[in-house]
C-alpha positions in Angstrom: 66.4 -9.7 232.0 62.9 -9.3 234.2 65.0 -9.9 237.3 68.1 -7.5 236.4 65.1 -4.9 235.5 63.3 -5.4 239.0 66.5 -5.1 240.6 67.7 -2.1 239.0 64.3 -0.8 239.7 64.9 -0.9 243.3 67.8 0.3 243.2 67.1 3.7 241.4 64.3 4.0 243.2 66.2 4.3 246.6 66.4 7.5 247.7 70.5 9.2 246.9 71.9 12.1 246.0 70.2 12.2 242.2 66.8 12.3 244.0 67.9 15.1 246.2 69.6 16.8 243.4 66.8 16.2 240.6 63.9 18.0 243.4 66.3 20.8 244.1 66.5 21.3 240.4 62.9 21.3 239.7 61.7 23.4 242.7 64.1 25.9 241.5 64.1 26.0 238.2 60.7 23.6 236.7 60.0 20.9 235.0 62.3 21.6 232.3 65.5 22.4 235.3 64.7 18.8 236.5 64.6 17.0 233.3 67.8 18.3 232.3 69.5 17.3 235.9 68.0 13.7 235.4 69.3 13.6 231.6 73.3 14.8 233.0 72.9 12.4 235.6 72.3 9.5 232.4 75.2 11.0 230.8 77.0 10.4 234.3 75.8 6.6 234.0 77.0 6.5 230.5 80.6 7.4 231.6 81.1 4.4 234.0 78.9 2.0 231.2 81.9 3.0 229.0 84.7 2.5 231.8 83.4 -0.9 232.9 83.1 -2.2 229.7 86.5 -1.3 229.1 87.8 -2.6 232.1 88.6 0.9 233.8 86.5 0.5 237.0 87.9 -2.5 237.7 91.3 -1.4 237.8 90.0 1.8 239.7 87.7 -0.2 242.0 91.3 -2.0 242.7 93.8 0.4 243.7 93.1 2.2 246.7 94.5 5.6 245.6 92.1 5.8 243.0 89.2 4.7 244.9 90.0 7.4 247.4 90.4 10.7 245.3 87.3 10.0 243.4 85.4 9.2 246.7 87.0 12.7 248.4 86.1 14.9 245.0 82.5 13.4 244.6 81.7 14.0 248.3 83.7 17.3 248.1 81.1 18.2 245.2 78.3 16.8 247.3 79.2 19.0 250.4 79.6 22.2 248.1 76.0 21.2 246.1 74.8 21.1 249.8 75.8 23.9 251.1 74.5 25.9 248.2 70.9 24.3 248.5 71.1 25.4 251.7 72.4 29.3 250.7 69.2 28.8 248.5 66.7 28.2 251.3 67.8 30.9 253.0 67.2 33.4 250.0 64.1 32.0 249.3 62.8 32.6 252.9 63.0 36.5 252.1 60.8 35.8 248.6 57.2 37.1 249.4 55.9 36.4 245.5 53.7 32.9 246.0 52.3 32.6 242.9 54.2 29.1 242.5 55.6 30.4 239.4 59.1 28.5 239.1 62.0 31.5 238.5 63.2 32.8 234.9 66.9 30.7 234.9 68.4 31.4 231.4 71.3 29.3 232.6 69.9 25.5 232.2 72.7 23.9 230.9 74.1 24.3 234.3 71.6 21.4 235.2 73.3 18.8 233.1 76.3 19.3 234.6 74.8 19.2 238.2 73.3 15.8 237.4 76.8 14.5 235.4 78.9 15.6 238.0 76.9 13.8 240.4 76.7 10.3 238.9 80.2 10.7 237.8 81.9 11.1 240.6 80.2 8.4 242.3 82.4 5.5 242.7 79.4 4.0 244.1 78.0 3.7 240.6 81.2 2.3 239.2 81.1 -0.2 241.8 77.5 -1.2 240.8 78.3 -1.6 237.1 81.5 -3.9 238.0 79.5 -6.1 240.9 76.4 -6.3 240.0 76.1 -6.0 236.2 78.2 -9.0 235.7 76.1 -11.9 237.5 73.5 -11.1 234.8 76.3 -12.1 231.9 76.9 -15.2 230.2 79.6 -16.7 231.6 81.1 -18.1 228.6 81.2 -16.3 224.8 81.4 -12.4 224.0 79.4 -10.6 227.0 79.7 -7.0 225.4 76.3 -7.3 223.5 74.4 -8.3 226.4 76.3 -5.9 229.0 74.9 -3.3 226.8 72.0 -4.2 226.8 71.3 -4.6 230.6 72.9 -1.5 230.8 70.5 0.4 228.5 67.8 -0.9 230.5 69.1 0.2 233.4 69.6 3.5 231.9 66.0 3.4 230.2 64.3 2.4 233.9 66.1 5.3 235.2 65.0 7.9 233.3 61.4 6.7 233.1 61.4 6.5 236.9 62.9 10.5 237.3 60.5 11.6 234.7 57.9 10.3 236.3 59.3 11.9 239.4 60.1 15.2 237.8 56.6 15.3 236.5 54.5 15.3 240.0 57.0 17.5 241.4 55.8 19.4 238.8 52.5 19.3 239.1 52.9 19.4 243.2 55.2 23.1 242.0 52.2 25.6 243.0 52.2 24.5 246.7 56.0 22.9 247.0 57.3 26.6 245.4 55.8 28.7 247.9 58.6 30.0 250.0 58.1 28.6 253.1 57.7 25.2 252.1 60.2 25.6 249.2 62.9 26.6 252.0 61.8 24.0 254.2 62.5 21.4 250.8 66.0 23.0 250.2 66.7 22.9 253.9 65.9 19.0 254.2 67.5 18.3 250.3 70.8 20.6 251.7 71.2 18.7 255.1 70.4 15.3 252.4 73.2 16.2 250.1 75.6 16.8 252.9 75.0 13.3 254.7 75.3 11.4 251.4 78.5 13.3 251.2 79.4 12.3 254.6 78.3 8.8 254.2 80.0 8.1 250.4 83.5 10.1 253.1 83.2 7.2 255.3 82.7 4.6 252.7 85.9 2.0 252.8 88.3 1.7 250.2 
């Protein structure tokens, strides 16, 4: 259990596309904007728990269709999440407020589904939960119990480690939400998106 939690901790820790989309969400939007990204992106991770435990990734992981269309509609989403956070940073260049206030958004919910959609359509994520999940199971007896279990630690690391993250964005908000370095953020987090997209493109079936 220690080394699948170590692991997993390295693993969310590696900078992706829910880091990227988790500081565009706070910068614009606050603490609360983040929080909710990181808790859609959970919900994402709870889709493929479910599909690997019922033996959907595999079969999706398998045939090369499959694999495909999810891989072109998650970096499809990607490209388009990019290309907005980079819309953004040009919008926020003409902003002359710097009081590091975050903007009024009345529209959270919208940040659940930016951080579900993400994780969701990441067959990157259903490959981890078919590969590397199951050399932590028993290889004999009913591996359900303990499949859930690793996977609630996995998803109780992750949003530990995004909370934590959320936070000092946070706390950093007064000086990272001043336009000029806010647009520079969106610019790099933009560009950021658009490469995972490109990269998750190139990916092999």
């Amino acid at each position: 259990m220690l080394t699948f939690a170590a692991a997993s901790l390295v693993l969310i820790m590696i900078p992706g596309p829910d880091q990227a989309l988790i500081t565009r969400s706070a910068l614009a939007g606050g603490r609360r904007a983040g929080l909710l990204t990181m808790v859609g992106g959970a919900l994402g991770l709870v889709v493929h728990v479910g599909a690997a435990v019922l033996g959907i990734s595999a079969v999706l992981l398998a045939s090369a269709t499959a694999f495909t269309v999810l891989k072109v509609v998650g970096a499809v989403y990607l490209v388009w999440m990019g290309i907005a956070t980079l819309r953004g940073a040009r919008r926020t260049l003409r902003e002359t407020e710097e009081d590091g206030t975050p903007p009024d958004d009345p529209a959270v919910g919208r940040y659940v589904r930016y951080g579900f959609l993400s994780n969701a359509l990441n067959p990157k994520v259903a490959l981890f939960f078919v590969t590397f999940l199951p050399q932590f199971l028993p290889t004999t007896g009913n591996v359900l119990p303990r499949a859930m279990a690793l996977s609630l630690v996995f998803a109780a690391l992750y949003l530990l480690w995004f909370s934590l993250y959320v936070v000092t964005v946070d706390r950093l908000g007064r000086v990272l939400r001043r336009p000029r370095v806010r647009a520079r953020i969106e610019q790099v987090t933009g560009l950021l998106l658009i490469g995972f997209a490109v990269r998750l493109a190139l990916q092999p079936s």
